[in-house]
Residue, then its C-alpha position, 0 to 999 in steps of 0.5 A: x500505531x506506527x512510530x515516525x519513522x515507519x509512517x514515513x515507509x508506508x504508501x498510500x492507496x493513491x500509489x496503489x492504484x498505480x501500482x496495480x492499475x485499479x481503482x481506489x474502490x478496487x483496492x478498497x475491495x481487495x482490503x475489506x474482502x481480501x486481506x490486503x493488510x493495512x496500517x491505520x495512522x492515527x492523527x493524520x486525516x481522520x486516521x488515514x489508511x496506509x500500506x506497508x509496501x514489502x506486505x502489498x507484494x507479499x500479498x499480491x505475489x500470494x494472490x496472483x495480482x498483477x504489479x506494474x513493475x516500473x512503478x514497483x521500482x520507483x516506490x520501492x526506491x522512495x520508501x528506502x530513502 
């Protein structure tokens, strides 16, 4: 389970649609069937799925999968703050 701290650097599915331009089930898909690596946060939601961005573009990068680079930026300037 992640401490605070990391929570706090994790995005969630809904910025990943952004980031990618899918669907929330596309990027279920990608997570049950492909690999796309996740954290589960224990407490929050029925213990809430969260991505750790720097795996989400390593990932992508491996996969060939297409990142709104405009959206990248933003995220990657929130998860840093």
């Amino acid at each position: 389970m992640p401490e605070v701290a990391e929570v706090l650097n994790l995005v969630s599915q809904r910025q990943l649609v952004d980031l990618f331009g899918k669907t929330t089930l596309t990027i279920t898909t990608w997570r049950q069937k492909f690999g796309l690596p996740y954290v589960r946060v224990k407490g929050e939601a029925n213990d809430s799925i969260r991505y750790r961005l720097e795996q989400v573009i390593a990932w992508a990068r491996e996969n060939k999968r297409h990142m709104d680079p405009e959206v990248l930026k933003q995220l990657r300037k929130t998860s840093n703050s």
